[in-house]
N, C-alpha and C positions, 0 to 999 in steps of 0.2 A: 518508168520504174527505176528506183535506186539500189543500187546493190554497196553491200559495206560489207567490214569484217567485224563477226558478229561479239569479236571479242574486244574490240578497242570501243564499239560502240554499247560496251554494258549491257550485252543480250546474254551471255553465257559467262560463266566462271569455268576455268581449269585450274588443275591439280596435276602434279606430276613428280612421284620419289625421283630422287636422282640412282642413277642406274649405278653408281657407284660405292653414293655413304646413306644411301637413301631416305636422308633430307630432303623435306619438302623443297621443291625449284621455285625461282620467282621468274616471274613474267619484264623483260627488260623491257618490250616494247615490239615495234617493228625492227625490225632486220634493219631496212632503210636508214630510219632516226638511229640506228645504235653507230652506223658508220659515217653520218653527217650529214651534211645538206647538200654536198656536192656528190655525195656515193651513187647516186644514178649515174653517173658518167663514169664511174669503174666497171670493174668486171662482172659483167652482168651474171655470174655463175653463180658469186655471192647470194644471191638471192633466189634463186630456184628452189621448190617448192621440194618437201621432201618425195621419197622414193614411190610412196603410196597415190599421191595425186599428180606424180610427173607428167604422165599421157591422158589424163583425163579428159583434157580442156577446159577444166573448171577453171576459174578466176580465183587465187589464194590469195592470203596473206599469211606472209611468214614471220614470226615473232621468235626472241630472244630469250631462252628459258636458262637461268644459270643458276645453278646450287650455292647458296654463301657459305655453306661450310666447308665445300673442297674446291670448289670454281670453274666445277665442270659446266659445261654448258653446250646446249643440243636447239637446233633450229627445231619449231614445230610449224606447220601448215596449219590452216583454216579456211576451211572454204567459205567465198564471199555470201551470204545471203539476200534478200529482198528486205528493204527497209523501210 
């Protein structure tokens, strides 16, 4: 069995106000691809899953959610599914 994240692989749509000017956020991507192709060999903190799925042991993907009208922007988790 395969496991993916269900949001790069077009199983789910998200939404999210920004917490600030509460314009809709856009999805940048993964975390990974927003820092490069070499960012696996940095600070692997950068990419930990938020507060909610820390200890779970689930397998996430974290993607890039940034507001274009004030430029805030908040990591979100995903947990991996079966595909």
């Amino acid at each position: 069995m395969e496991f993916g994240c269900p949001l790069c692989n077009g199983l789910m749509a998200f939404s999210q106000p920004c917490s600030f000017c509460g314009c809709g956020m856009e999805d940048s991507g993964m975390l990974e691809d927003y820092y490069g192709p070499y960012s696996h060999y940095g600070n692997i903190e950068l990419y930990n899953p938020d507060d909610a799925l820390e200890n779970t042991g689930i397998n996430v993907c974290v993607h890039l959610f940034v507001c274009p009208e004030c430029g805030f922007d908040k990591r979100v988790s995903f947990p991996e599914v079966r595909l």
